[in-house]
N, C-alpha and C positions, 0 to 999 in steps of 0.2 A: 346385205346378209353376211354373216361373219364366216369364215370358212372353219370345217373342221377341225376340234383344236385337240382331239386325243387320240389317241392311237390306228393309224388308220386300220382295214380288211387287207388291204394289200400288205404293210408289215405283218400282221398277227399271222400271213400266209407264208410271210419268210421264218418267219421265227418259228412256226410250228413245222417246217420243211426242214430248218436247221436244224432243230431238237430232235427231229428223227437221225439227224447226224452224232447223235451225243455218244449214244453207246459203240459207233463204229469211232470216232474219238479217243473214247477209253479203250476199245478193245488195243486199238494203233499204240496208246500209252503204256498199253501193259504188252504189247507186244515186243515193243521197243526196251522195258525194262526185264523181261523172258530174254532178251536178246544179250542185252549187258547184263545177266546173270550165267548166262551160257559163255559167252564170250572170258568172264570172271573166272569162271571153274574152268574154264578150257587153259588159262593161264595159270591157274594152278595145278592143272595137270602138267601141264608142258615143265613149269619147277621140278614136280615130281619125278620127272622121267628125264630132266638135266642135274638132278640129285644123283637119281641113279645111275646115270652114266660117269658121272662124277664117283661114284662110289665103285662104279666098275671099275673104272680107268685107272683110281689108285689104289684097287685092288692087284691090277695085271703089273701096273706100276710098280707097284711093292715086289709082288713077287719077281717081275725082272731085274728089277735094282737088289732083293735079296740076291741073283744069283750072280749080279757083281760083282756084291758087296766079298760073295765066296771065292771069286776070281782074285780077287785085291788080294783076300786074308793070302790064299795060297799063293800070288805074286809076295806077298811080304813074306812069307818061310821062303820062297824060292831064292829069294833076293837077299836072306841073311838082314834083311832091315839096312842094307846098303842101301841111302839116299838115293843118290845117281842111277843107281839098277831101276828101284821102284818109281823114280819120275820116269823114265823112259818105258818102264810096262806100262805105267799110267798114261803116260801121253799117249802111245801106242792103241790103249783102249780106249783113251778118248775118242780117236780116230773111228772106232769103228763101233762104236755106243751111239747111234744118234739121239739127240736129246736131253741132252746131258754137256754143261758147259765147264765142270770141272770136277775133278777127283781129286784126293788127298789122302793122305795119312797122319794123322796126331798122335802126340805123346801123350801119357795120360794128364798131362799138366796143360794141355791144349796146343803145342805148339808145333809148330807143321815140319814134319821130317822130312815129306816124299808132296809132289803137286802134278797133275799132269800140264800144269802152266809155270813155269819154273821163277814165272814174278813174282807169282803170289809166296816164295819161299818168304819163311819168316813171320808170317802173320801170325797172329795170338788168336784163339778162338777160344780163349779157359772161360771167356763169359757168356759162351752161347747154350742158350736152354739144350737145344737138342745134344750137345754131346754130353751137359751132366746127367741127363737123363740116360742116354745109353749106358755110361760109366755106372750107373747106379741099376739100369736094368739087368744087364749085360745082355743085352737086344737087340735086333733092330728098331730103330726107333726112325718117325720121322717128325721135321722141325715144324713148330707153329707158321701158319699163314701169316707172317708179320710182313713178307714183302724185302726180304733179303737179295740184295743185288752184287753180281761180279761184272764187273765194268758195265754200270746200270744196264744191265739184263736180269728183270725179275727172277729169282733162282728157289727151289724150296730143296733144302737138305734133309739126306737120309745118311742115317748113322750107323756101325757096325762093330760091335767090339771086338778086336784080335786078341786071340788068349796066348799065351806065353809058358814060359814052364810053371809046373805048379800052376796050372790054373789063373794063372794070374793074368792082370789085362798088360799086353803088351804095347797097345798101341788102339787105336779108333780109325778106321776107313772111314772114308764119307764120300758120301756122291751128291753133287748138287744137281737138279732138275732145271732146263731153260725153258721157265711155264710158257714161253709165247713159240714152242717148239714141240712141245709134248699133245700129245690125247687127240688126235688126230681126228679121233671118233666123237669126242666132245667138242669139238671145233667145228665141226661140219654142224653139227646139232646149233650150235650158236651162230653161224654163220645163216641159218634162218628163221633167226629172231629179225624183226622188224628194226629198221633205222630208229637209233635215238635211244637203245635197248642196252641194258649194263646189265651186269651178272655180278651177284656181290658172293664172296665166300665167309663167314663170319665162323669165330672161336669165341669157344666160355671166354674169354680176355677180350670179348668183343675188339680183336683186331683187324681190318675189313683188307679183302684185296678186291680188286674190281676187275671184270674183262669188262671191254667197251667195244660194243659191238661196229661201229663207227670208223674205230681205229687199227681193230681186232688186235688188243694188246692188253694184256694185265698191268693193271698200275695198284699202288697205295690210295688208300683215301683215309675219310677222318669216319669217326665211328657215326652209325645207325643213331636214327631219333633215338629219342629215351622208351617213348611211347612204342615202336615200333620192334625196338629191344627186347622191350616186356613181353609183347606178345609173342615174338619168337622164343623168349623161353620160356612162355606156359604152353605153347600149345605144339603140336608133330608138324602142322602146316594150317596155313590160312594166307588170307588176304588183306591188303589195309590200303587206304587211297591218302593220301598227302601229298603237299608240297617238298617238293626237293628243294636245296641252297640257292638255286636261281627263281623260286615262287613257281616253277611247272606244276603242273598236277600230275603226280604218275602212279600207278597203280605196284602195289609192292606186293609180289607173293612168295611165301618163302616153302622149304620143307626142309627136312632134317637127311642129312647124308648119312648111309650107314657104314661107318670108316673100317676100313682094313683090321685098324687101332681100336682096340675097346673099350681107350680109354678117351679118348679125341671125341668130342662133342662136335660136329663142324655142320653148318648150316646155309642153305644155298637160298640168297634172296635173288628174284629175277624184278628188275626195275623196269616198265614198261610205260612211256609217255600215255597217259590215259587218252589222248586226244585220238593216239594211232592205235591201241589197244583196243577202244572201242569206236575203232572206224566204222567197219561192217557195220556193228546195230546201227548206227548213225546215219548209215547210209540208206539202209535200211529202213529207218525212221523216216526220214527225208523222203524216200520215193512213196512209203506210202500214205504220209502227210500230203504229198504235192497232188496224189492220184484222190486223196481225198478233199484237197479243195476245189480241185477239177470236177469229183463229180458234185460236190454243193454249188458249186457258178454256175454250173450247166442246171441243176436243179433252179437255183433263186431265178434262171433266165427263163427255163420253162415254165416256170408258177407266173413268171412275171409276163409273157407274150398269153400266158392261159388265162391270167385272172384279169388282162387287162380287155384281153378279147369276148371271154364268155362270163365275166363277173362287175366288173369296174364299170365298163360302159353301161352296163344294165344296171346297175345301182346307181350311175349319175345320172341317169333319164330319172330313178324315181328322186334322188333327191331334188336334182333341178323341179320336176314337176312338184315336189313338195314345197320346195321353197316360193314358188311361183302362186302354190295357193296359200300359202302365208301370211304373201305380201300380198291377197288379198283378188289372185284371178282366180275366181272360181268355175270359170272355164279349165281350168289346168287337168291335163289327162296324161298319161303318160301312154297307151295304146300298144301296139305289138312291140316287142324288145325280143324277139327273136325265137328260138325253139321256146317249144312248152316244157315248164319245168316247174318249179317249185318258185323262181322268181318271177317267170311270168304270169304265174298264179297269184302270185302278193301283186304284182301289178295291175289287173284284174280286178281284185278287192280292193285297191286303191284307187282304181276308178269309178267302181261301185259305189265307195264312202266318200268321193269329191262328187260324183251327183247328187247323193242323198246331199251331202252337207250343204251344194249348191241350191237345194230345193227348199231345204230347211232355213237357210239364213235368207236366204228372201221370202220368207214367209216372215222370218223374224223380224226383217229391215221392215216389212209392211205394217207388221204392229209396232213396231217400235217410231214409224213413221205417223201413225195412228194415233199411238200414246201421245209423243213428243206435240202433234197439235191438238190433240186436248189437252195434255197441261197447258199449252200457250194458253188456249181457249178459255181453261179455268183458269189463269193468271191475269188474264183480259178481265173478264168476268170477275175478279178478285178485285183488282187495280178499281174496275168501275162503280163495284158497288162499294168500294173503300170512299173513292171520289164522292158519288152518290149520299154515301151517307153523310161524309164530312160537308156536302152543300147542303143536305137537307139540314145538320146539326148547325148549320148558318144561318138557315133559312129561320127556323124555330128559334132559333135565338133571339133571330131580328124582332122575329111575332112578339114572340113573348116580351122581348125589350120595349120594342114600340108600343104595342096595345096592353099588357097587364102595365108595364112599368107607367106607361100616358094614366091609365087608369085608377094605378093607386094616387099615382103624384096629384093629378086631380082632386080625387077620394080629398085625401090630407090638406088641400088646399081648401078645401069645402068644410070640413071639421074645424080647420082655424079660421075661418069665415065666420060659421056658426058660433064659433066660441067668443068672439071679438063682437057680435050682433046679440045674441040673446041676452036678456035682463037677467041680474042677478039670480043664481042658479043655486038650489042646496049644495052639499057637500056631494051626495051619492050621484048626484049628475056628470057633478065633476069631476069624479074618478071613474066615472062610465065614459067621459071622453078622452081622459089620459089613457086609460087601456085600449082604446082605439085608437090613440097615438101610436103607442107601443108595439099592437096587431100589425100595424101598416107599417111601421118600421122593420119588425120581424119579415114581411112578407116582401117588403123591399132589398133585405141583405139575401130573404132566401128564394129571391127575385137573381138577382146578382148573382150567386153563386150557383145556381142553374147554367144561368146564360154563360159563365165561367168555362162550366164543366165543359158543355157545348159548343163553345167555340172563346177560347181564351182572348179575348180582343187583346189583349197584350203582343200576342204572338203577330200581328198583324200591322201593330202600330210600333214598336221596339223590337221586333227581330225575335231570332230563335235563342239566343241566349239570356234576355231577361226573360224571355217565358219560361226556359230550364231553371233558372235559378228562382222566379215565381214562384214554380212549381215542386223544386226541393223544399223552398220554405213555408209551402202549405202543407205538404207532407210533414213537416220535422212539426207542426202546430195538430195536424192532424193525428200520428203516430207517436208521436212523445219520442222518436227515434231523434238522433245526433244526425243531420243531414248537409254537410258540407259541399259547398259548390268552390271547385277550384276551375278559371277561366284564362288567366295572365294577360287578359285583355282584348282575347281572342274576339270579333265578333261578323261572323259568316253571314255573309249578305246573299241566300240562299232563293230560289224561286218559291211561290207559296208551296207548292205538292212538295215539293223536296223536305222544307221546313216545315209540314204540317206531317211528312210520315215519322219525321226524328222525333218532333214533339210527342206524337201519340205511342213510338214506340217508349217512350224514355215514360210515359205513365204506364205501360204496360209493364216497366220492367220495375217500376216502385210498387204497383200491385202485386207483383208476383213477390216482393220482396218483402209484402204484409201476408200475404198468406203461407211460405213457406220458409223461408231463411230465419226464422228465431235470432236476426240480430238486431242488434243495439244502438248500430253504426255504420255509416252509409257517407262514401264519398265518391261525389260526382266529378269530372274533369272532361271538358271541351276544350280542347288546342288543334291545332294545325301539326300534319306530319306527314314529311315526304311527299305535299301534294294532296293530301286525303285531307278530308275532316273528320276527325276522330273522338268519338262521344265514350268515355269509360264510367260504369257505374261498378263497384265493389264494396260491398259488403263483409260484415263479420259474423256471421249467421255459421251455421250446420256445413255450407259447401254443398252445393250441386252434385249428383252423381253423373256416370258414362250413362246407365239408364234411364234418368229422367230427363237425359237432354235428348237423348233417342228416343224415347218413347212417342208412340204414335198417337197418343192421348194429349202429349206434351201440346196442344192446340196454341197455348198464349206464345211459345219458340215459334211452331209454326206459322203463327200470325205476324212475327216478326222478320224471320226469313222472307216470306214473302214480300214484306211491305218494302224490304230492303230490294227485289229483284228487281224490277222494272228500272229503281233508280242505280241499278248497277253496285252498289254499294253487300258490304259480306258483314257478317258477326262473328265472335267468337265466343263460347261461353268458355268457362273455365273454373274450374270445383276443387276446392281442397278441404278433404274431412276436417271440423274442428274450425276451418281457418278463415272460412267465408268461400264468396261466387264474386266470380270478376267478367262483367260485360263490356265487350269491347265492340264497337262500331268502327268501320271507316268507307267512307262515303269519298267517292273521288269528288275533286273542286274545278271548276274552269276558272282559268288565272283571272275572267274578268270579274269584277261585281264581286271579290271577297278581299274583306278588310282585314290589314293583317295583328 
């Protein structure tokens, strides 16, 4: 018996136990993405509020360094614009400014009068933005985040105009800022940012300066995607996730500083490794993914120890007992399978319906045992009086051969006796014994053809194949039909019963072919095949239908069936509208006594 081949009760029990996991699944998914949405705006807050301190610190920034920038102007009237005096007030306040790596003074042409570093005497500065800007504001002003260094230390410069007489500029202060020394209070705020964490500061001139949280030092970099560009300057703050120059994923969030300067657009992007940004959810995710296949294994394991104890066992008892009456014991019960339930109740009715069935089919097997010896009996009874008849139709033949045939042959020998003895005779005498001549001859051929009909002495003395081809060629004289016998020289040296039921079926089947086949043409073929003897009659007639081979009236098939059982031997009939009936015989052969 084949074992079950589609989806077992036991899966469809995981899978329906699973699918109650679906929606705690999603919920974990969507809790996990609730999680990296919080996480995402918590990282845009934290920009926000290092914007803002940003914007505090060079607010406090500014105004300290203005009130420098007022210590310098009034160092330089004190000092009469004497060089030497003003580096030494300068150096002086460098000392006690922290945060700040150098001072100076310029001429309006840029060129350094006074330094509180006396190396840097000389320097040209006529091309830096921030002092044509002051020159042109007469302001303090302070210098783009380009990343300006004094002996590479990151610096950002604040400017001051000094007025002269008449209003006029005398000279520019300036105080340079050592960014990885200043905002002390923004420092501490970046100092807990997560490892791997940059701080970008960006200008309309998208010029970028970077703290790296890593290193804790401002450096230069190269400018913002293009992409990322854009959206910082359409929008006050947001978020964006990309690749950085080494292919990381990091999460970019930016907002807008609001500067001292009103006129300074400056914008704080905070770069954050997406990996470490959103640890927590992930962590998150993680335990309660884990706590969730924990409880589906504990679930598959209980359905599995439940369904195998109070369900599987109890359903292989019915199937085994099913299988069992299949293959045919109709003893098979399946009996108590444990509490009363809904299965032991199917079990129950399966035992019911294997008695009943048991009771039933041996009633069945006893007719059927009934049937099967009376057809023997009428196939007995068939075969005998088939027999029966074909001796009696031997018998009668003989009679009639020996005593009418003795009797006429006589008769006619007495008629030409008399004829040869009596004295010249009129004419009408004379034609009164030739039509006795005549009489006797007629009643001699249909003397003959009687004893024919009854038993073919040919079949007896020449075998079964000159009596089939006898027999096509009395037909084709009889019928006016086209009656062709094809042999190849085949000649079946067959026991008489065998040879007298093909003989009479093979007339039964040229009868059938005068009274219904309307054809014209008719060919016989007896050859040897595979061991059989094989008799084929077809025809060009109308074609046989599926219902008149089946039909139960069909008597002359069923007379042939028959005739062929006992000898073991099968028929085929075969019908094609239009195209003729093709009868096919094969009668198994014993290799001995057949000629090939």
């Amino acid at each position: 018996m084949n074992q079950f081949a589609g989806i077992s009760l036991k899966t469809r029990l995981y899978l329906l136990v699973l699918a109650a996991f679906i929606p705690v699944t999603m919920l974990i998914f969507y809790v996990a993405e609730e999680q990296k949405a919080i996480e995402k705006d918590a990282i845009v807050h934290k920009t926000k509020l290092l914007a803002q301190a940003a914007a505090d610190t060079e607010y406090l920034q500014m105004e300290a360094t203005g009130n420098l920038m007022i210590a310098v102007t009034e160092a330089y009237h004190l000092a009469d614009g004497q060089p030497e005096r003003l580096s030494k007030l300068l150096l002086n306040l460098q000392g006690h400014a922290e945060g700040y790596a150098a001072f100076g003074i310029l001429d309006p042409a840029g060129r350094l009068i006074a330094a509180s570093n006396p190396s840097q005497m000389g320097r040209d500065y006529s091309g830096r933005a921030w002092l044509s800007t002051s020159l042109a504001q007469k302001s303090l002003v302070i210098g783009p985040y380009h990343g300006e260094r004094i002996n590479d230390v990151p610096v950002l410069y604040f400017a001051q105009p000094i007025s002269g007489s008449h209003q006029q500029i005398a000279a520019v202060a300036f105080a340079a800022l050592d960014l990885n020394l200043i905002n002390s209070s923004l420092f501490k705020q970046l100092a807990e940012l997560p490892r791997g964490s940059r701080l970008t500061l960006v200008d309309k001139n998208q010029v970028l300066l970077h703290y790296d949280v890593d290193t804790a030092r401002w450096s230069t970099a190269q400018p913002l995607d293009p992409a990322l560009q854009q959206q910082i300057d359409n929008q006050s703050s947001g978020l964006r996730v990309a690749a950085d120059e080494n292919g990381l994923s990091r999460i970019y969030a930016f907002a807008h500083l609001e500067s001292a300067f009103p006129q300074r657009r400056i914008s704080v992007v905070l770069e954050i490794p997406r990996s470490v940004a959103l640890a927590t959810s992930k962590r998150i995710f993680a335990r309660n993914l884990s706590l969730l296949v924990i409880s589906a294994l504990m679930a598959v394991l209980s359905i599995w120890w439940a369904a195998d104890r109070f369900i599987l066992r109890r359903v292989g008892a019915m199937v085994d007992a099913s299988r069992r009456l299949t293959a045919g014991d109709l003893r098979a019960r399946i009996g108590a399978i444990g509490i009363r339930d809904e299965l032991s109740h199917l079990a129950g009715v399966f035992d019911e319906m294997a008695a009943s069935l048991q009771i039933r089919i041996e009633r069945e097997e006893q007719v059927k045992a009934s049937l099967s010896h009376s057809q023997q009996q009428l196939r007995r009874l068939t075969a005998y009086q088939n027999d029966v008849r074909e001796q009696e139709r031997i018998r009668i033949a003989r009679e009639i051969h020996d005593q009418f045939g003795q009797s006429l042959t006589i008769l006619k020998m007495d008629l030409v006796w008399m004829k040869k003895h009596m004295p010249t005779v009129d004419h009408p005498v004379n034609e009164k014994i030739e039509g006795m001549f005549r009489l006797i001859g007629e009643a001699m051929d249909n003397l003959h053809a009687v004893t024919a009909e009854l038993r073919p002495v040919i079949l007896d003395d020449f075998g079964l194949a000159a009596a089939i081809e006898w027999q096509a060629e009395a037909f084709r004289r009889r019928s006016g039909m086209d009656c062709r016998f094809e042999n190849n020289g085949f000649e079946p040296d067959l026991p008489q019963d065998q040879a007298t039921a093909l003989f009479r079926i093979f007339q039964e089947i040229l009868t059938n072919i005068i009274r219904h086949a309307e054809a014209n043409d008719v060919v016989v073929r007896l050859a040897k095949h595979d061991g059989e003897l094989m008799l084929q009659v077809a025809d060009n007639g109308r074609g046989i239908t599926e219902d008149e081979i089946n039909s139960p009236h069909a008597f002359g098939l069923l007379g042939i069936r028959e005739r062929l059982y006992p000898l073991g031997g099968r028929v085929a009939f075969e019908g094609r509208a239009g195209r003729g009936t093709r009868v096919t015989i094969h009668l198994p052969l014993s290799q001995e006594g057949v000629a090939p």
